[in-house]
C-alpha positions in Angstrom: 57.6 37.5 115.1 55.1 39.8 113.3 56.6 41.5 111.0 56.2 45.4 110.5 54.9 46.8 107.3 56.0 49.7 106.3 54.6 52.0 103.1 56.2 54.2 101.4 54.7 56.7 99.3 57.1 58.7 96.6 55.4 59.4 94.0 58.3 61.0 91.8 62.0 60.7 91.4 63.8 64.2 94.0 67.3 64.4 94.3 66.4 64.8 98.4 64.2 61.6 98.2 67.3 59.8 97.0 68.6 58.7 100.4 65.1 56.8 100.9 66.3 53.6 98.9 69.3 52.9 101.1 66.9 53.6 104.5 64.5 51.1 103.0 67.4 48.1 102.7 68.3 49.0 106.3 64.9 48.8 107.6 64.6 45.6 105.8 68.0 44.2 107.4 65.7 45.1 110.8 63.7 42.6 109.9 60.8 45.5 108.7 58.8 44.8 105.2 59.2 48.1 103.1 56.6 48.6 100.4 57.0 51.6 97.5 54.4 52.7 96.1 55.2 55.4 93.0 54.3 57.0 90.1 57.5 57.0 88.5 59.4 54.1 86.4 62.9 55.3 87.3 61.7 55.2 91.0 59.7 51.5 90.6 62.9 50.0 88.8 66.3 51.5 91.2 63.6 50.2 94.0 62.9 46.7 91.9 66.5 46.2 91.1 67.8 46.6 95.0 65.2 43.3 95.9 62.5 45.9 97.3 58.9 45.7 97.2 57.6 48.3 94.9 54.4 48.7 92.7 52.6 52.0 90.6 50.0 53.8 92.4 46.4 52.9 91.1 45.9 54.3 87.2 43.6 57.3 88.1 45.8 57.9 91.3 48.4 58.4 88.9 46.4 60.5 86.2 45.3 62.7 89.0 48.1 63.3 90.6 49.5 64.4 87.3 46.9 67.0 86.6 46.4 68.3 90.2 46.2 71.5 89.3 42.9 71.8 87.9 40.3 72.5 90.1 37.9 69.7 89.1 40.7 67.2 89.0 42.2 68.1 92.5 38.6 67.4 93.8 38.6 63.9 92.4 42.1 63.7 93.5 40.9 64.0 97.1 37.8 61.9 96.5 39.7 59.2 95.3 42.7 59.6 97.6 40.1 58.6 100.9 39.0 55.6 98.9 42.3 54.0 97.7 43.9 55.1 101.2 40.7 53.5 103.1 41.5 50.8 101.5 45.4 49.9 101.7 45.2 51.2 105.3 44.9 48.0 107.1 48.1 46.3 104.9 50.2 49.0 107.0 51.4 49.1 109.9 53.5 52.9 109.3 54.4 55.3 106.6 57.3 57.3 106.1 56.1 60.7 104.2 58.8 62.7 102.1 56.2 65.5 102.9 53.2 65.8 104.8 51.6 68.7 103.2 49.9 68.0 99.3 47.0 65.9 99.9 47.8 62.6 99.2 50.3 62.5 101.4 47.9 64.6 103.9 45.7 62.0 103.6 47.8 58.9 104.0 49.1 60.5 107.4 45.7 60.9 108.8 44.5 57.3 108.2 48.4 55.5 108.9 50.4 55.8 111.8 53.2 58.0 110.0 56.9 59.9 110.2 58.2 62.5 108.2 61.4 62.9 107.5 62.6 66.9 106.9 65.9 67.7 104.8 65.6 70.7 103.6 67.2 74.6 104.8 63.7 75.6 105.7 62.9 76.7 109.5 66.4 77.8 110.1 65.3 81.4 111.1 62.1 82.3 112.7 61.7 86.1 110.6 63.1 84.2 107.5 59.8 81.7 107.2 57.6 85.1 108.2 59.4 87.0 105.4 59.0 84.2 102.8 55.4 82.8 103.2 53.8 85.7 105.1 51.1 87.4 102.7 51.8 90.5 101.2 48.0 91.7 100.5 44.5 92.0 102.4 42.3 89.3 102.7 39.8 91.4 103.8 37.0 89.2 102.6 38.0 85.9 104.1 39.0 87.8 107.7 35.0 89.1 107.7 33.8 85.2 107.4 35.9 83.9 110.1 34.8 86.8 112.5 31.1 86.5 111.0 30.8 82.4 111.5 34.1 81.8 114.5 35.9 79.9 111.9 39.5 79.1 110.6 39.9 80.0 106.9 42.7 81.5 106.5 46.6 80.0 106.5 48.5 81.4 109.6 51.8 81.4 111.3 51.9 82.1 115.1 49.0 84.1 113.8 50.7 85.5 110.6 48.8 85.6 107.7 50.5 83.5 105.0 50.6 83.3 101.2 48.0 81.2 99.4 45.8 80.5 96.1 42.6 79.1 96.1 43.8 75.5 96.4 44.0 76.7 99.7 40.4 76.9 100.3 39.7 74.1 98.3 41.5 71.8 100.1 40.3 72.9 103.6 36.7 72.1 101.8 37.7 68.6 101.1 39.2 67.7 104.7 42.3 69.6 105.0 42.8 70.3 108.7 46.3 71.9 109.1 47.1 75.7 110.5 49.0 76.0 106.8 51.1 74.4 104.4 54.4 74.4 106.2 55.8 71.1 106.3 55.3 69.4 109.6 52.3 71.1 111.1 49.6 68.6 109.4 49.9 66.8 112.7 51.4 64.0 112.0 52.5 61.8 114.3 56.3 61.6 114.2 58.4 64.2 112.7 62.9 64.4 112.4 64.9 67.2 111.7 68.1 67.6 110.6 69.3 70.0 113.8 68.3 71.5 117.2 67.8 74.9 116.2 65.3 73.5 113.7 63.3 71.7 116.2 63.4 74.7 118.5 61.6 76.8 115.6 59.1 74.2 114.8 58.1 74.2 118.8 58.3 78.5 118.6 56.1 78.6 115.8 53.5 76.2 117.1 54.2 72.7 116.1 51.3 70.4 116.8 51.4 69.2 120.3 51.0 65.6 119.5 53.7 65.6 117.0 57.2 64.0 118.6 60.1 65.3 117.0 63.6 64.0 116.9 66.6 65.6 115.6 68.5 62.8 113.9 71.1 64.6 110.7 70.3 64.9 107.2 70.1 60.7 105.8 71.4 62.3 102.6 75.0 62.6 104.3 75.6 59.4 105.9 79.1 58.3 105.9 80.2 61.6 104.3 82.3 62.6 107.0 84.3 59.2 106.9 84.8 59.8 102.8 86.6 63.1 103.6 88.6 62.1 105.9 90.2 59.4 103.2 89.8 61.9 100.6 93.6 62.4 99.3 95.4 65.2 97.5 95.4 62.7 94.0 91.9 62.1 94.5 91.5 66.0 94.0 93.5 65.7 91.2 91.4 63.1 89.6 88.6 64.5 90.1 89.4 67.9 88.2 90.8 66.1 85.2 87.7 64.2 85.0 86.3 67.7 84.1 88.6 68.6 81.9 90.2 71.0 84.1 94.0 71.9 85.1 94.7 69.2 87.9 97.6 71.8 89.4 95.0 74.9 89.3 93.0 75.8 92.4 89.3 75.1 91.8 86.8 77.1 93.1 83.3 76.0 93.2 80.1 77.8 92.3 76.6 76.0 93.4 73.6 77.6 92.3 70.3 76.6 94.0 67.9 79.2 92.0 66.1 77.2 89.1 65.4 80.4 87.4 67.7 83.6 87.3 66.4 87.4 87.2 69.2 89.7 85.7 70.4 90.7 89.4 70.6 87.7 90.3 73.2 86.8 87.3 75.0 90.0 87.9 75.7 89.1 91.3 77.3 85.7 90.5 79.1 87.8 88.0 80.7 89.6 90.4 81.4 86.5 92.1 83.4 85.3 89.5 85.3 88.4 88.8 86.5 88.5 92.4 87.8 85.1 92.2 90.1 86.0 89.0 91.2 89.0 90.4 92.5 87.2 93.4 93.9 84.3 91.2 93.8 85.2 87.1 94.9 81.4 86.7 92.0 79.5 89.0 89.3 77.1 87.6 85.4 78.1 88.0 83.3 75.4 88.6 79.8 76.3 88.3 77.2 73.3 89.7 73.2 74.3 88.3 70.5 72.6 90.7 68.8 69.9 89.1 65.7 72.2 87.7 67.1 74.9 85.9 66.2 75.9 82.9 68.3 75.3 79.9 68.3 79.1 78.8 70.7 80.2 81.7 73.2 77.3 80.9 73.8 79.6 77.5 73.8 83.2 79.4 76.5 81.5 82.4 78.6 79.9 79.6 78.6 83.1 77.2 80.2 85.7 80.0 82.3 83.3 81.6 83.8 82.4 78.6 84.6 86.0 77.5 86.4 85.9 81.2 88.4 82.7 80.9 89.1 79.5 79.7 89.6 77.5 82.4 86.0 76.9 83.4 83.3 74.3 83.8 79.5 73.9 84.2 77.5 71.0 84.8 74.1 71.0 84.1 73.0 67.3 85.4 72.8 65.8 88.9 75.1 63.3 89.7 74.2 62.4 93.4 75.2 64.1 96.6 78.7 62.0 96.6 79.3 63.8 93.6 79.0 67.1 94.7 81.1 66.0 97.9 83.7 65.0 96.0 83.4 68.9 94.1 83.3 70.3 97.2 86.6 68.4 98.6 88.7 69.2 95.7 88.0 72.7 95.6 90.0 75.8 97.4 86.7 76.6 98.8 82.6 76.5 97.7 81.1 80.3 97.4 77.4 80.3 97.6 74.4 82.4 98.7 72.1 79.7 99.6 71.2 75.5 99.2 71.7 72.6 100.8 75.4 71.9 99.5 76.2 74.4 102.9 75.1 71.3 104.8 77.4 69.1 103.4 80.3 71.3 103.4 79.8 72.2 107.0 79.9 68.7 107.8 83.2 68.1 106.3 84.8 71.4 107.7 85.0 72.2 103.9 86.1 76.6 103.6 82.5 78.5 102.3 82.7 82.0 101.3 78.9 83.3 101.3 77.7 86.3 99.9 75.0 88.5 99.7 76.1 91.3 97.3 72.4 92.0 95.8 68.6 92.1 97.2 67.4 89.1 94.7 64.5 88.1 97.4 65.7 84.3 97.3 66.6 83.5 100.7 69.1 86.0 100.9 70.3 85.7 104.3 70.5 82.0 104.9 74.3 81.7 105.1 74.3 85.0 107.6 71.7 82.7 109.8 74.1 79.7 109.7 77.1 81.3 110.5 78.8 78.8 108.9 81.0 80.7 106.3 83.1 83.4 105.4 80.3 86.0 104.6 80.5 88.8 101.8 78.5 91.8 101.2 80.7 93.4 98.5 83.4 92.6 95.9 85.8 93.8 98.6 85.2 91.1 101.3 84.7 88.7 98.4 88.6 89.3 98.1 89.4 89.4 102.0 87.7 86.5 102.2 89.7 85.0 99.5 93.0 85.6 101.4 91.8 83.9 104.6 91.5 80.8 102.9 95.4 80.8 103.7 95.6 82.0 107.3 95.4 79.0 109.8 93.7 81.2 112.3 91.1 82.6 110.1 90.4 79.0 108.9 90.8 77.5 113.0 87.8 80.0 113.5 85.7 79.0 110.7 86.1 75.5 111.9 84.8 76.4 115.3 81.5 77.7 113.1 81.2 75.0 111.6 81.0 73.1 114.4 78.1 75.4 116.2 76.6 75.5 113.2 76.2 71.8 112.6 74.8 71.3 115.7 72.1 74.1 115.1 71.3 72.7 111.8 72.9 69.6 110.7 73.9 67.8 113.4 77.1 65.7 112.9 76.1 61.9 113.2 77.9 58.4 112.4 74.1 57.8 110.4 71.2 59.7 110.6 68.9 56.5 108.9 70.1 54.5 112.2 68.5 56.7 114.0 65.4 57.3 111.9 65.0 53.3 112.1 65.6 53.9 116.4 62.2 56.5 116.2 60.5 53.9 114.4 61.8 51.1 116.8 61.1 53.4 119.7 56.9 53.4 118.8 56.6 50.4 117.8 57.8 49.1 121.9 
């Protein structure tokens, strides 16, 4: 038998790239051959170390892609991406794109039969991905042309304008053919989702009609809901010693997706804080930072906490999404406004408290759109909230969320990679 040979392009180390190294030794147990191809030593070695085929990208790949964002570099970028790509093409059979949108990637999907795998909280809401990317000036000047010469030029949404910079027209110069930079409309050939209500967005907002998409989980949370299940009441209590924290205390959790904080957006997590002292003085905060923050907020969070209580922890690194399963599972409940970690917890039938307390213009109302939580729009429900967390039929009902929720967005799954490796399977009968 022929065996299938499948690229993989990931040119640097993402927390939600992290589930690719486990999908490639599956696809190798399938009797698939799985090539990396990176830019990154961390990458090259975890991929090196597992028995998997990985090599760096071509030297001026590499220095290109580092520098992309000069003009003159982006163009050679592009040049040299068709060449190097024109090239490799015929050693592949597939590619499996993190992304399908930057123009390497772009370009690998045009000339390889390829999939793209989406994980992220994007295209839950229809208005939300108008409110977010749609342009907020004139582009009065570029509207004239396309009437003028019956062109495209300009990025739109089901005929929404969207936000752009002049890479933008760069890259439509140097072969970019996609309706805009959303991920998934570049045409590629296969596309999976994490939940129906994603897939019926992409369709609404004019997904390529040659694109299949599959709705297949989030390969990130594989086997998560089996752990929780197992997860026991000392496990809890290990886990808050491990940080330092009082093992007979309820923990709650704080996960913060912003990488940068305005001062609204600090005083609302303030307030987040205060209402979970007022409802228990003794409770331990727990405050998780996505991966990117920068290291001036770790000082302003740990200066007015600390002048609140003592019983508190932050963590600044990422430790894997187990790790923050294991957070979520020994805390009283998660309170968040936004992220990926309301995936996970949904899964698990884990208690969120949301809130939206302040206009901070960060994807404000994703945890209204899932329905998935406890939501809070003032200090007061904060508290109310709070107190549900020990009625049974208050929680009974979140469950039943959960539950509708998952299935809109995250759909609950014995392995979401199975089925990735089934799509692949599937085109290659």
């Amino acid at each position: 038998m022929n065996r299938k040979r499948i690229l993989l392009p990931i040119w640097y180390e993402y927390y939600i790239f992290e589930y690719y190294l486990e999908l490639s030794k599956e696809l190798k147990l399938k009797g698939y051959e799985v090539d990396l191809i990176t830019s990154d030593i961390v990458l090259y070695k975890k991929f090196t170390n597992a028995g998997l085929n990985s090599r760096y990208a071509p030297f001026l790949i590499r220095l290109f892609l580092k520098r992309s964002g000069n003009i003159f570099i982006r163009t050679l970028l592009w040049l040299s991406g068709y060449i190097w790509v024109s090239i490799i093409r015929r050693q592949y059979d597939f590619s499996i794109l993190p992304w399908d949108n930057k123009p390497l990637w772009y370009i690998i999907q045009k000339k390889i039969p390829s999939m793209m795998i989406h994980n992220c909280t994007n295209l839950m809401d229809i208005e939300q991905e108008y409110n977010e990317h749609g342009a907020k000036k004139k582009h009065k000047v570029a509207e004239y042309l396309e009437r003028i010469f019956n062109i495209k030029l300009l990025p739109r949404l089901n005929g929404i304008i969207l936000r752009h910079n002049y890479f933008w027209y760069l890259d439509r110069l140097l072969g970019l053919r996609s309706e805009n930079l959303l991920i998934g409309f570049s045409g590629i050939g296969l596309l999976t989702v994490t939940g129906n209500k994603i897939k019926e967005n992409l369709i609404k907002l004019g997904l390529p009609k040659k694109t299949k998409i599959s709705v297949v989980g989030n390969p990130s949370y594989d086997n998560f809901i089996e752990y929780s299940i197992k997860f026991t009441h000392q496990n809890k209590r290990d886990f808050k010693k491990a940080l330092n924290l009082n093992e007979d205390e309820e923990m709650f959790s704080l996960f913060l997706s912003p990488s940068s904080f305005s001062d609204t957006m600090i005083e609302e997590i303030e307030v987040v804080v205060n209402a979970v002292l007022f409802h228990n003085p003794n409770a331990s905060i727990c405050i998780k930072f996505h991966p990117k923050t920068e290291a001036k907020f770790y000082e302003i969070f740990d200066n007015f906490i600390s002048q609140k209580t003592v019983n508190y922890k932050l963590i600044t690194s990422f430790n894997g999404d187990l790790f923050n399963l294991d957070m979520i599972l020994s805390s009283k409940c998660i309170l968040l406004k936004q992220g990926t970690i309301a995936f996970i917890a949904m899964l698990v039938s884990a208690p969120i408290i949301s809130y939206n307390l302040r206009d901070t213009f960060y994807h404000d109302d994703m945890m209204k759109t899932m329905k998935a939580s406890f939501h809070s729009l003032s200090f007061e429900d904060i508290l109310i909230n709070l107190d549900k967390l020990n009625i049974t039929s208050e929680m009974k009902k979140l469950e039943r969320l959960q539950v509708a929720a998952c299935d809109k967005f995250c759909v609950r799954t014995s392995s979401s990679k199975s089925q990735i490796i089934e799509v692949i399977d599937d085109y290659f009968l």
